[in-house]
C-alpha positions in Angstrom: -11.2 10.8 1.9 -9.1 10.4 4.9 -9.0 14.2 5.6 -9.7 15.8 8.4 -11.2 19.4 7.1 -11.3 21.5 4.1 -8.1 21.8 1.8 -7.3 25.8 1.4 -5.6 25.0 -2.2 -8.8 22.9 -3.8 -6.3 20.0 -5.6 -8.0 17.3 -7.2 -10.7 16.0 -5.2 -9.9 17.1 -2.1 -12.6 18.6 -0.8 -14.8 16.4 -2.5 -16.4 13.0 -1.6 -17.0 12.0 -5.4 -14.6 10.0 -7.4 -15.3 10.4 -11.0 -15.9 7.5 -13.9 -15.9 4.3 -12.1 -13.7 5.6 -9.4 -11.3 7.6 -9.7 -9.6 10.3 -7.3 -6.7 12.4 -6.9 -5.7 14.1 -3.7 -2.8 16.0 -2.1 -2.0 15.4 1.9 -3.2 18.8 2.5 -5.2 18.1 5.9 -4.9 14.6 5.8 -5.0 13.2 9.0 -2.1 12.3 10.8 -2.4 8.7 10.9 -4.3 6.3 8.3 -4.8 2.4 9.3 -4.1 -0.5 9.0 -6.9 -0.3 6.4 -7.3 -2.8 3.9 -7.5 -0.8 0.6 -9.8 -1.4 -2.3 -7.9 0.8 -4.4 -4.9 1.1 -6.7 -2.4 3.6 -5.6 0.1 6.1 -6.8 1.4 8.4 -4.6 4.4 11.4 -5.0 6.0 13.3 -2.5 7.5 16.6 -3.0 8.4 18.1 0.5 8.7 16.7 4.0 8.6 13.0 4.1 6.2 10.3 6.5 6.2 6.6 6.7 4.5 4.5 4.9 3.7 0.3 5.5 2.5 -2.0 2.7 1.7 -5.3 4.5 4.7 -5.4 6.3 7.0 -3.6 4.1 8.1 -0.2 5.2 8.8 3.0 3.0 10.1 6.3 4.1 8.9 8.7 1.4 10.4 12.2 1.3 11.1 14.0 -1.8 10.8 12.6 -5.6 9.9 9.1 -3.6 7.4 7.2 -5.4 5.1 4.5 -3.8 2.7 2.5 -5.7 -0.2 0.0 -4.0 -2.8 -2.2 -5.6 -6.4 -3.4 -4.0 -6.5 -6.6 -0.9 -2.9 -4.7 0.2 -3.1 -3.6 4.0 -2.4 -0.1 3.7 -0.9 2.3 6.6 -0.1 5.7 7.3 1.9 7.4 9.5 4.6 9.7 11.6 4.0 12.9 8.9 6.4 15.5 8.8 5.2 19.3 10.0 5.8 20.0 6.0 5.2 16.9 4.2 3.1 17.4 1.3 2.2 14.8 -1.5 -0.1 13.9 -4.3 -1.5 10.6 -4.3 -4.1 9.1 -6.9 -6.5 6.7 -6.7 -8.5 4.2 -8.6 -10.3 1.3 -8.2 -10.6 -2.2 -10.4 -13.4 -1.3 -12.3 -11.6 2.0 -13.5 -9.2 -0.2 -14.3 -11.1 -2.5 -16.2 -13.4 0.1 -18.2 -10.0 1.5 -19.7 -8.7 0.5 -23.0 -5.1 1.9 -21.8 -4.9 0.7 -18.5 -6.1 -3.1 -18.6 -3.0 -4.6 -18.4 -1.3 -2.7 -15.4 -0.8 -5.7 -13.5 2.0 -5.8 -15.8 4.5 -2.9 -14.6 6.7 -4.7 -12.1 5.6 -2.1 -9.2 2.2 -3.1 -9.4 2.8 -6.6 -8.0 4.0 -8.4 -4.8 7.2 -9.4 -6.2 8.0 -5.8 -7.4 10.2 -2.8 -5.8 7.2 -0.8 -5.2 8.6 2.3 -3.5 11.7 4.1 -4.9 13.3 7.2 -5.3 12.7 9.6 -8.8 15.6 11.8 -10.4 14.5 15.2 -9.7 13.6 15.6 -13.5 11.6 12.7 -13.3 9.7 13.6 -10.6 9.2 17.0 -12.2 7.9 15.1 -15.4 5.4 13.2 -13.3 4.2 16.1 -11.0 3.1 18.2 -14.2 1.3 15.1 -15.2 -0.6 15.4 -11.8 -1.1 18.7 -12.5 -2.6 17.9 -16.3 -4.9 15.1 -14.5 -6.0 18.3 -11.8 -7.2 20.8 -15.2 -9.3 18.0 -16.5 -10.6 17.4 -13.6 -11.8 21.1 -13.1 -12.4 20.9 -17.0 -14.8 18.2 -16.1 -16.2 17.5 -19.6 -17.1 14.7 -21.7 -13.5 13.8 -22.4 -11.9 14.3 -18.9 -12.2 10.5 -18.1 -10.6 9.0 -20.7 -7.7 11.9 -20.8 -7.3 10.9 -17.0 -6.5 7.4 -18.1 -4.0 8.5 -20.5 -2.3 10.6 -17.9 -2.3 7.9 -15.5 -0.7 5.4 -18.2 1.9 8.2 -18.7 3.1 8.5 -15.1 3.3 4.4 -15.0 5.3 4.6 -18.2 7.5 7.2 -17.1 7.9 5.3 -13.3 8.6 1.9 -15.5 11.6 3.7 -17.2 13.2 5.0 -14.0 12.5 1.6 -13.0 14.8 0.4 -15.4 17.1 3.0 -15.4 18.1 1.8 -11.9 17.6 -1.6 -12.7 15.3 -2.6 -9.8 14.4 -5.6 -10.9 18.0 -7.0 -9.8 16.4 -6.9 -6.3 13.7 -9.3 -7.1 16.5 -11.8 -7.4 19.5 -10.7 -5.2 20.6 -12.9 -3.0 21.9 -11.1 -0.3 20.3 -11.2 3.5 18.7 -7.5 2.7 17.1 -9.0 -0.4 15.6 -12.1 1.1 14.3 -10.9 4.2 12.1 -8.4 1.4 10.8 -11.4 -0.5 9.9 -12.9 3.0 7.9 -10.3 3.9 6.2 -9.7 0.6 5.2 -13.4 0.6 4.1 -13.2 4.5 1.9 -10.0 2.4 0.4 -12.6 0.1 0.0 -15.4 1.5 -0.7 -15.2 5.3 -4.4 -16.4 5.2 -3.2 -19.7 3.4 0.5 -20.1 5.2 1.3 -19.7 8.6 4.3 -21.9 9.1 8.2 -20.9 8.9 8.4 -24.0 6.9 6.2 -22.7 4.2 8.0 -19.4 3.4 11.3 -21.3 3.9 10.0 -23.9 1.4 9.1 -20.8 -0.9 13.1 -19.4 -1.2 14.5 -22.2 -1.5 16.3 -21.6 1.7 16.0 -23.6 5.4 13.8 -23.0 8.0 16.4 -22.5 10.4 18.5 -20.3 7.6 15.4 -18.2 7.0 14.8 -17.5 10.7 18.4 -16.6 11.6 17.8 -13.7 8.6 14.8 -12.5 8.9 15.7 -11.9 12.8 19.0 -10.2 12.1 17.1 -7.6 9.8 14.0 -7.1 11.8 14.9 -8.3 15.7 12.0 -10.0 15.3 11.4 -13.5 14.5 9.7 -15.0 11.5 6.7 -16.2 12.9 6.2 -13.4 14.7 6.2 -11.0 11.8 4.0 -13.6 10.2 1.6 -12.7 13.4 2.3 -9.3 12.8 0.3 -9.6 9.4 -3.0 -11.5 10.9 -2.5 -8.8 13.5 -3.0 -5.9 10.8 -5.5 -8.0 8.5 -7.4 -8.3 12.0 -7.3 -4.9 12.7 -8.3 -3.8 8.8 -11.3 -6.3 9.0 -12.2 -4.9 12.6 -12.1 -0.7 11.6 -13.6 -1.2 8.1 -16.7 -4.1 8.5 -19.3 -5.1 10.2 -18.4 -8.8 10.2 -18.8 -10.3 13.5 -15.7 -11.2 15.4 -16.6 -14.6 15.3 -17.0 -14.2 11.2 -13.7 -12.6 11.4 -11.7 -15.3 13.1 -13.1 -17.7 10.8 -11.8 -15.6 7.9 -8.7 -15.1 9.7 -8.5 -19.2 9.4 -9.1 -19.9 13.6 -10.1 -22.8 14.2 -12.2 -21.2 17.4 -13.1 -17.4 18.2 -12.0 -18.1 21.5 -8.3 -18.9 19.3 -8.5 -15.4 18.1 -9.5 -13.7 20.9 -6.6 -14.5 22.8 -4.4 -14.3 19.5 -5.6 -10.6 19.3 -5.3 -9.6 23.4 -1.9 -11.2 23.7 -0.3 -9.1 20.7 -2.3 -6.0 22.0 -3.2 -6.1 25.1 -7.4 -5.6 24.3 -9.9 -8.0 23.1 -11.2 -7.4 19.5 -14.3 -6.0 20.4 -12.6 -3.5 22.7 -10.3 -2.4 19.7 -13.3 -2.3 17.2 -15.2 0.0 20.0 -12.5 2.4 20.7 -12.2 3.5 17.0 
């Protein structure tokens, strides 16, 4: 899964198509390839970095993981990958809903603050954390070259582990303060997370402005000072991505894709799509 040859050290799954239980994987960046997305990603992610450091978008938040950084994603985010370090090497696990929902222990992970739009969802370990949780990888690798009866359901109780040790660093630098701050950093983040959840359904300044509690005028004169972009253009920059996701990963017609885009006319989104990148949609969708 997004590699481009064989892995020489044999981690996890990586040189494996499979996922195990009802989907399950775990991967290092060993011959990944150099770029991933946009995709739009089905699957809960956890991923750890240990050397060298890339950049990372969820929606149209931005992470620069290097070492002890930990980034977590959950399914519907759009998901991309890019600008890796000669060196970079990471683990990175994934699992989908239905892993989720077979697991006694992991049910409620909707519940760990990272796991959610309004969450921190990328931050920085102590080294002895991230030591704790990269030997918890490497537990989760020996059951998966155990590969016996029980190596699903230990899998889950590793995975619970890393969330519960990620939760208390969490706390330990008291993140959730930044779901709240008030300060220009701190609401041009819950702009952007909202812009990441609600795009399909809100496309007006107004709407987000409405959302904070702030004015539309206020909200523009932020987001632009933190982004030198405007609001409704990073707004656009999200149908952009979504566009792009649908256009890689589906065989919907680009008429059925402007519809789900909300168009009111493919001929809308086809000059939506070529002003912002200078192609039509088909002519992205055939050069991939």
């Amino acid at each position: 899964m997004q590699k481009t040859g064989i892995a020489q050290d044999n981690f996890g799954l990586d040189n494996s198509s499979e996922l195990l239980g009802a989907g399950f994987g775990l991967y290092s960046t060993a011959n990944m390839a150099p770029g991933i997305g946009p995709v739009k990603t089905e699957f809960y992610r956890i991923a750890l970095t240990r050397r060298g450091s890339l950049q990372v978008k969820l929606g149209l938040e931005a992470f620069h993981p290097h070492r002890n950084t930990i980034v977590f994603g959950f399914p519907g985010q759009v998901f991309t990958l890019w600008n890796k370090s000669p060196d970079v090497y990471a683990y990175y696990i994934l699992f989908k809903e239905d892993f989720v929902q077979q697991s006694p222990v992991l049910k409620n992970i909707r519940e760990f603050p990272f796991m959610s739009h309004t969450g921190v969802q990328g931050f920085e370990l102590s080294e002895q954390e991230g030591l704790e949780i990269e030997e918890l990888i490497h537990k989760a690798d020996a059951e998966i070259k155990r590969n016996d009866a029980n190596t699903v359901a230990s899998i889950e109780l590793y995975v619970q582990l890393i969330l519960l040790k990620a939760q208390r660093s969490y706390q330990r630098q008291q993140l959730s303060k930044q779901e709240t701050a008030t300060s220009t950093n701190a609401l041009f983040k819950r702009f952007i997370k909202l812009v990441g959840q609600h795009f399909l359904t809100h496309r007006k300044v107004a709407d987000y402005a409405d959302m904070l509690h702030v004015s539309a005028n206020h909200l523009n004169r932020v987001i632009k000072s933190q982004s030198d972009k405007t609001a409704h253009e990073l707004i656009d920059e999200m149908i952009l991505m979504e566009s792009k996701a649908l256009l890689r990963q589906t065989s919907f017609s680009i008429a059925e894709i402007a519809y789900q885009l909300d168009f009111s006319d493919p001929s809308h989104f086809n000059k939506f799509f070529k002003k912002l990148t200078d192609v039509t949609p088909l002519q992205y969708r055939e050069a991939k």
